[in-house]
N, C-alpha and C positions, 0 to 999 in steps of 0.2 A: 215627689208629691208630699205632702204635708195633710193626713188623719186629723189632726187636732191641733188646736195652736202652741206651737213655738217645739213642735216633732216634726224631723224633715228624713223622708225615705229617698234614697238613693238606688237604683237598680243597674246594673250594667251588663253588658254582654260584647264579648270581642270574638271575632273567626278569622285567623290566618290561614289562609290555603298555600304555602311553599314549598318551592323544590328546586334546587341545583339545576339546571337548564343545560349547562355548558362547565365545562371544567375540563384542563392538562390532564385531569386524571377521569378517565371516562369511566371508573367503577363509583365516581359519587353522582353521576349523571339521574335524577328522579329519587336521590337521597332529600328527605326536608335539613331545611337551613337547622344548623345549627343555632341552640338557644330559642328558636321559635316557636310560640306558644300558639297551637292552633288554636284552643278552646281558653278562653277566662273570662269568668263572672264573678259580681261582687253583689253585697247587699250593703249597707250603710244607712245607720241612724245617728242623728244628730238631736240631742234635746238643749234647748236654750233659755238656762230658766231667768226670769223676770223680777223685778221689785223684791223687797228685803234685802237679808242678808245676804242671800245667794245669786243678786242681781248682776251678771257678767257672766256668770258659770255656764260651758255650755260640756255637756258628756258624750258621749257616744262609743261607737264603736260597729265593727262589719266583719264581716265572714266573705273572705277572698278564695274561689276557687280554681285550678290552675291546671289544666289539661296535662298531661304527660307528653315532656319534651328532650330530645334530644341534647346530651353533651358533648363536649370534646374530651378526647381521652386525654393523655398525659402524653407529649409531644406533639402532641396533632396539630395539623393545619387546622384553619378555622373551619373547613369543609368535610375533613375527615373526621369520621366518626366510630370506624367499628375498630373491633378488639378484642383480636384471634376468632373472626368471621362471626363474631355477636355485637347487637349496634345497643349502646350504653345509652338508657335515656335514666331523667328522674322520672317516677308516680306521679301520679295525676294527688294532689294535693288540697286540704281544704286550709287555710290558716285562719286565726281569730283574731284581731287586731281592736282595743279599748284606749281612746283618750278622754283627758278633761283637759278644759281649756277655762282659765279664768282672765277678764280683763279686768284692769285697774286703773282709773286714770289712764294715763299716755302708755303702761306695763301689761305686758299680758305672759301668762305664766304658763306652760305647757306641761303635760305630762301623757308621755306614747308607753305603751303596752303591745309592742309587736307578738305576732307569731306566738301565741300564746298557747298553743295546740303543738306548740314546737312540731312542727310539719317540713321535714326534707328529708325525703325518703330515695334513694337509690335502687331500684329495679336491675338487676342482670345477672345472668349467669356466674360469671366471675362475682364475688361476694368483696364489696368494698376495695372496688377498683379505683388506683390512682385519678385524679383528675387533673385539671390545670395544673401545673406545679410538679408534675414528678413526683418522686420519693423521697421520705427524709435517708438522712445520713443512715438509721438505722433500718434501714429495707421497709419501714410501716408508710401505706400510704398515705398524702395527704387527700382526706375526704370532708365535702361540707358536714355540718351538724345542725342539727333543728334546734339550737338552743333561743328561748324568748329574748328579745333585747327590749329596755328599759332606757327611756331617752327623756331627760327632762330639760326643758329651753323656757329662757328668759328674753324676750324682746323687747326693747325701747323705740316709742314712735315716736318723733319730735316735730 
């Protein structure tokens, strides 16, 4: 919806209900899918300013929320999930996400501010457990990191 001119609100909401049905291995049998987000919602504004010099510019930015979901440990099948009888999810998560978008003639110039709350948090008993990927050479696991990413893009429309 759009409050006032040239502000546009965005609202979302997603609900996955899943679960393992069938499987060779009948102890993931009513395990949820791995990677599946039961719960996410978003909020998102977009401003697009007009006339002068700042005519093409538009900003914004949203606040992504992210239910608490299941990973795969380090060898896992993609079904398999626990580790030494504890099931390894991430936190339920909120992240910040800010761009500007300018156009110019046929150019348009981008600039993304992901994850600005640096938001990836790991829940479970085992503290900084391996994920995808095994272990490095040196016995340290490899574990994601909430670090912001900074993305800037240049496009030509012809």
């Amino acid at each position: 919806f759009s409050p006032i001119d040239n502000l546009s609100i965005e609202i979302s909401y997603a609900n996955a209900d899943t679960e393992v049905t069938a499987s060779s291995d009948p102890t993931q049998v009513g395990d949820p899918l791995v990677d599946e987000v039961p719960n996410k919602a978003a909020f998102w504004t977009v401003y697009e300013f007009e006339g002068g010099s700042v005519d093409g510019l538009s900003i914004g930015g949203g606040l992504v929320w992210t239910d608490e979901r299941v990973r795969p440990t380090a060898g896992a099948a993609q079904a398999v999930k626990k580790l030494n009888g504890e099931v390894l999810r991430f936190d339920a998560e909120t992240r910040l996400d800010l761009f500007a978008k300018y156009d110019w003639n046929q150019w348009q110039f981008s600039l993304n501010l992901r994850n600005l709350t640096e938001e990836v948090n790991l829940s479970n008993n085992v503290p900084r457990v391996p994920l995808q990927g095994g272990v490095r050479a040196d016995g340290s696991p490899y574990v994601f990191d909430g670090d912001m990413e900074v993305m800037f893009g240049v496009r030509f429309a012809y």
